[in-house]
C-alpha positions as CSV (number, residue, x, y, z in Angstrom):
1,X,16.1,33.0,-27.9
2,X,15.5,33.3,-24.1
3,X,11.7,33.9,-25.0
4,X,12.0,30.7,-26.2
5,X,13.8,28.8,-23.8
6,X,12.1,30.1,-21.2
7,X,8.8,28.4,-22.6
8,X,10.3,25.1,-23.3
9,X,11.1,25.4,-19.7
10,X,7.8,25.9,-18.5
11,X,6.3,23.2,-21.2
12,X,8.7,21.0,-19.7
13,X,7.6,21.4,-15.4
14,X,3.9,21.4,-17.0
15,X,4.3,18.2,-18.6
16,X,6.5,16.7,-15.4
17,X,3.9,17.6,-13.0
18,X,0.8,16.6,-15.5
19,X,2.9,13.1,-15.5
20,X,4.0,12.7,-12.0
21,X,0.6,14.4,-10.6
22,X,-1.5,10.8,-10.1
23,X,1.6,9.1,-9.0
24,X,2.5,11.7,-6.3
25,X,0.8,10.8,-2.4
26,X,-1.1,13.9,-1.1
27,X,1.2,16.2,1.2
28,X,1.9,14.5,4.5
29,X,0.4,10.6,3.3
30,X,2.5,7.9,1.9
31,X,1.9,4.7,1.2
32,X,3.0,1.8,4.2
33,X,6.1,0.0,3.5
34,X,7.4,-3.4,5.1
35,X,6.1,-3.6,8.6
36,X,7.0,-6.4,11.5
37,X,4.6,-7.9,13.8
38,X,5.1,-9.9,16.7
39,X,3.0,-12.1,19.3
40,X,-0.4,-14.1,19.3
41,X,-1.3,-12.7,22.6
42,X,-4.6,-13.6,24.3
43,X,-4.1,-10.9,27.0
44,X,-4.5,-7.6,25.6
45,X,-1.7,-5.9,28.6
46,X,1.0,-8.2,27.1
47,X,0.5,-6.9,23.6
48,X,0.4,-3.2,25.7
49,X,3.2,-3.8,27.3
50,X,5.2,-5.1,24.4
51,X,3.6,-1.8,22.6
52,X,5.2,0.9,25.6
53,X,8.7,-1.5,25.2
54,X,8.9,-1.1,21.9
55,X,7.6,2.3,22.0
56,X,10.5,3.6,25.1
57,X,13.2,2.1,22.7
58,X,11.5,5.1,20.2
59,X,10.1,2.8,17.7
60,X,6.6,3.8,17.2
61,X,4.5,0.4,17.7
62,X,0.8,-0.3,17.9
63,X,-1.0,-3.4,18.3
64,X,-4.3,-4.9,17.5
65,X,-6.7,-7.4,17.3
66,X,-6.4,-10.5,15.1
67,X,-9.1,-11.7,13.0
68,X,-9.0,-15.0,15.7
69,X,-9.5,-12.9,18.8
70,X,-5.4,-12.7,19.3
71,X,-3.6,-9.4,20.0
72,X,-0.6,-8.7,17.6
73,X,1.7,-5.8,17.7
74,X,3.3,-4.3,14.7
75,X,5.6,-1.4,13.8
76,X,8.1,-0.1,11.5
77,X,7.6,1.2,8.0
78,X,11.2,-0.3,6.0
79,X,11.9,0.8,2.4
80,X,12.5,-3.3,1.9
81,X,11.7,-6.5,3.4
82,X,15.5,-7.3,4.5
83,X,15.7,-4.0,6.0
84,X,12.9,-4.7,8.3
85,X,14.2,-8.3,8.8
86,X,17.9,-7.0,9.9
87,X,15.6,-4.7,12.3
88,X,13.7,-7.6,13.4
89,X,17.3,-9.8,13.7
90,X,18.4,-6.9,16.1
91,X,16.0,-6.6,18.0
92,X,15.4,-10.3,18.9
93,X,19.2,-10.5,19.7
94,X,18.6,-7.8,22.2
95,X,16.1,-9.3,23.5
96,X,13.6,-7.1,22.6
97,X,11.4,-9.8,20.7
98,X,10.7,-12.9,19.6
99,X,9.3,-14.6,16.4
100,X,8.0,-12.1,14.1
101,X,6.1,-11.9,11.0
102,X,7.3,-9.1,8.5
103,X,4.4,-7.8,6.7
104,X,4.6,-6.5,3.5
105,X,2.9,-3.9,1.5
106,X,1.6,-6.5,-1.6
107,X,0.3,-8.3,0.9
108,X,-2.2,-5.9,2.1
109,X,-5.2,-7.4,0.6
110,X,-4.1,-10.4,3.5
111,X,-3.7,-7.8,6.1
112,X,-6.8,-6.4,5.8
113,X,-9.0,-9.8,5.5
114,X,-7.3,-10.3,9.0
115,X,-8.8,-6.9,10.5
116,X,-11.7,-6.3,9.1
117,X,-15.0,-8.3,10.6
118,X,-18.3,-8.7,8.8
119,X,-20.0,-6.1,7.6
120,X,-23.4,-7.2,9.4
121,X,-22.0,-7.2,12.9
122,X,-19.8,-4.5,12.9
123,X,-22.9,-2.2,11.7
124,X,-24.6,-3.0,14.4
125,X,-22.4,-2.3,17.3
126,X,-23.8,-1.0,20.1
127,X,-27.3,-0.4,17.8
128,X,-30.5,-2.3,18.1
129,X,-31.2,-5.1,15.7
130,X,-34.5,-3.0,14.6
131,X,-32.4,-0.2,13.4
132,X,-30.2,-1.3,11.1
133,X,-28.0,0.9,8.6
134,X,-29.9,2.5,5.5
135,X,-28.0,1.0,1.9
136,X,-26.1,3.5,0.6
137,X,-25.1,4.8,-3.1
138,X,-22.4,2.6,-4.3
139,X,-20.4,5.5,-6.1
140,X,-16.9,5.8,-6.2
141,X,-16.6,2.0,-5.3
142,X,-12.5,1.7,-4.9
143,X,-12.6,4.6,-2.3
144,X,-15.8,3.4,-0.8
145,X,-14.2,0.0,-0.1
146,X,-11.2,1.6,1.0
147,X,-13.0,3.5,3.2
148,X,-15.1,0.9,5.0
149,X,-12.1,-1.0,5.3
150,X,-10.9,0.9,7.7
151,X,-14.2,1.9,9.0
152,X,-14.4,-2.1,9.8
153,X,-11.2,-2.0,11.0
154,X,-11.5,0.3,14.0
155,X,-14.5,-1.8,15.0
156,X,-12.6,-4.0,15.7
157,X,-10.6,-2.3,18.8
158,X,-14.2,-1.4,20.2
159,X,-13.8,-2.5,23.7
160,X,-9.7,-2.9,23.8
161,X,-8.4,-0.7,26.9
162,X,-6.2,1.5,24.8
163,X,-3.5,3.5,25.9
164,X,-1.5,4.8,22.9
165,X,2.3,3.8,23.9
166,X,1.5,3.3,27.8
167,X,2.9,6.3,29.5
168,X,5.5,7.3,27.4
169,X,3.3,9.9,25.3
170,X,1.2,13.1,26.8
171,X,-2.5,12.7,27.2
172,X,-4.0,13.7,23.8
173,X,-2.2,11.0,21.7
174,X,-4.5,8.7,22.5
175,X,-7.2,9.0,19.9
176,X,-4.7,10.3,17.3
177,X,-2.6,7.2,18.1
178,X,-5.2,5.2,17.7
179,X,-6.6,6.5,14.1
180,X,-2.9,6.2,12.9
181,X,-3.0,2.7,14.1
182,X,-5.9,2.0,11.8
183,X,-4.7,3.8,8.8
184,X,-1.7,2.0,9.3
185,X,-2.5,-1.1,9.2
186,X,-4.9,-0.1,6.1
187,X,-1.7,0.7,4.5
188,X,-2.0,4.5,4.6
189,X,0.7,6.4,6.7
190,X,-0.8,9.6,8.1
191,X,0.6,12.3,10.7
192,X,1.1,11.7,14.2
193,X,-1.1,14.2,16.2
194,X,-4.3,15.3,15.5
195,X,-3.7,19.2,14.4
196,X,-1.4,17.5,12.0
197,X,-4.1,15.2,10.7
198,X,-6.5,18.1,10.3
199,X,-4.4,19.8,7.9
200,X,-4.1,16.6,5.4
201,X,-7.2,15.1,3.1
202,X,-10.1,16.3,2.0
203,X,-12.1,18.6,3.5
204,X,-15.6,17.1,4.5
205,X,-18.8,18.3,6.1
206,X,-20.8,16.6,8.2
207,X,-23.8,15.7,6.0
208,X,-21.3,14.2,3.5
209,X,-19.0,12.1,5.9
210,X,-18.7,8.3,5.1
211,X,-17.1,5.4,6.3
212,X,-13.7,5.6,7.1
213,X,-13.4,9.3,7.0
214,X,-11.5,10.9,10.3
215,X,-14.0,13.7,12.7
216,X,-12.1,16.1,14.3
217,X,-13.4,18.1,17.5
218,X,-11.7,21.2,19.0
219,X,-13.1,24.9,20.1
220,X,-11.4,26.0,16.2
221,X,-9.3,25.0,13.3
222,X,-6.2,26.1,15.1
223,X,-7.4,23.7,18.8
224,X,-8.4,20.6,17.2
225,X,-8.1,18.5,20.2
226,X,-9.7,14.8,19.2
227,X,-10.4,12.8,16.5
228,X,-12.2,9.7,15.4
229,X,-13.0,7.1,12.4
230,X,-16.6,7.8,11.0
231,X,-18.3,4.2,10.8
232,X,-21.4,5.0,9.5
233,X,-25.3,6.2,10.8
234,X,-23.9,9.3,12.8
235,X,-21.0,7.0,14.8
236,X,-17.5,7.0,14.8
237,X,-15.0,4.7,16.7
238,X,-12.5,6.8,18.9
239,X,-10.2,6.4,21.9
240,X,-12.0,9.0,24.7
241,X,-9.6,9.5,27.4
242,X,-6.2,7.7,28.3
243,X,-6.3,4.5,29.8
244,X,-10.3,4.3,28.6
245,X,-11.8,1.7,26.4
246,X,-12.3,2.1,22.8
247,X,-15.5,3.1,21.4
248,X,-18.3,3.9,19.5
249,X,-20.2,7.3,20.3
250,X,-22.6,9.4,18.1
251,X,-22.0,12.4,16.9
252,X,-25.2,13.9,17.7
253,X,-24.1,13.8,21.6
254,X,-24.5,17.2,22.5
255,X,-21.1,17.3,23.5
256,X,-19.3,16.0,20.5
257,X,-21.9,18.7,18.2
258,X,-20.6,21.5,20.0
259,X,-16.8,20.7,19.2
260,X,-16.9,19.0,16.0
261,X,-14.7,20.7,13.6
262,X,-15.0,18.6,10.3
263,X,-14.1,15.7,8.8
264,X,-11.1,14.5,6.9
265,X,-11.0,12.2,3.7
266,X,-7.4,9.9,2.7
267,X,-9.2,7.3,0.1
């Protein structure tokens, strides 16, 4: 009798975790919930200054650039669209805010058509027009265009003076700050630092990295130090130094060779 209620027990976790097992986010990702975003800036300090407000008041904010050259800022990740509108409420009675926009998870298909730019351009950042990209295999098409979503995406703070939460944060967040802006607003929540990143996704070596995917640098596994968003053609889009602009840089710098660590795949 216990024989035999010991394996109806374990028929029974095997079948829950068999059933549950697609549903279930990777340890230490979930899925973005209701956000709220304020401002149309046209001056990238006021959206960073908004950003270190927001961010002194311990709400962890980004902000980013709009599809029509504007600077937005967003933060928050509410279980429901009124509990991010009572936040919102709140804060614009303290005077924190202003208008808002709460963003919501079905409408992430909107979201991204606002930050992602053309695939033609955004390729050829910093790169002559006589070398453009090589096609690629179109495998694994949903995770493909995941990832160059977000590939596209952080081209599009190439050039923005970023400094992750003003000087709230210590010197490091930057770049990490900056990847989990991206991810964020590609509807992915992902860790804060980058150790923490590291030790989440999919392994990846460098002859297999693709768009999207996160590069980590460091002197070992236990120092990772830096990290950046893999945009294709050797590059990835990362914020160097506090207070620098964001960028593109190859990973074939003799500097970044040395360091680099691995990559990372989420999609």
């Amino acid at each position: 009798m216990a024989k035999t209620l010991t394996l109806f027990l374990v028929f029974v976790a095997v079948a829950f975790v068999t059933a549950t097992g697609c549903a279930t986010p990777r340890a230490g990702l979930s899925r973005v919930g209701h956000a709220i975003q304020v401002g149309a800036f046209s001056d990238v300090k006021n959206a960073e200054r908004l950003t270190a407000r927001l961010q002194v008041r311990g709400i962890d904010a980004f902000y980013f650039k709009r599809d029509n050259g504007l600077y937005a800022v967003r933060f928050g990740d509410f279980p429901s669209r009124e509990a991010a509108r009572r936040e919102a409420r709140r804060l614009v009675a303290d005077g924190m805010i202003g208008s808002y926009f709460i963003a919501s998870p079905e409408n992430l298909p909107v979201a991204r058509r606002e930050t992602v730019i053309r695939k033609e351009p955004a390729a050829t950042i910093g790169r002559p027009k006589s070398d453009q990209p090589r096609s690629r295999p179109d495998n694994d098409r949903g995770n493909r265009d995941m990832g160059a979503i977000a590939a596209r995406t952080a081209e599009r703070f190439v050039g923005i003076p970023y400094r992750w939460g003003g000087d709230t944060v210590v010197d490091g967040m930057d770049c990490s700050g900056f990847v989990r802006a991206v991810y964020n607003l590609c509807g992915v929540n992902i860790p804060r630092t980058s150790r923490e990143q590291f030790k989440v996704g999919d392994p990846i070596g460098r002859e297999d990295l693709r768009d999207g995917d996160l590069v980590f640098f460091g002197s070992s596994d236990d120092s990772i130090n830096h990290v950046g968003i893999y945009v294709g053609d050797g590059r990835f889009v990362h914020a160097p130094r506090r207070g620098d602009d964001i960028k593109v840089s190859s990973l074939a710098e003799n500097y970044f060779t040395t360091r680099f660590m691995g990559g990372r795949r989420y999609f």
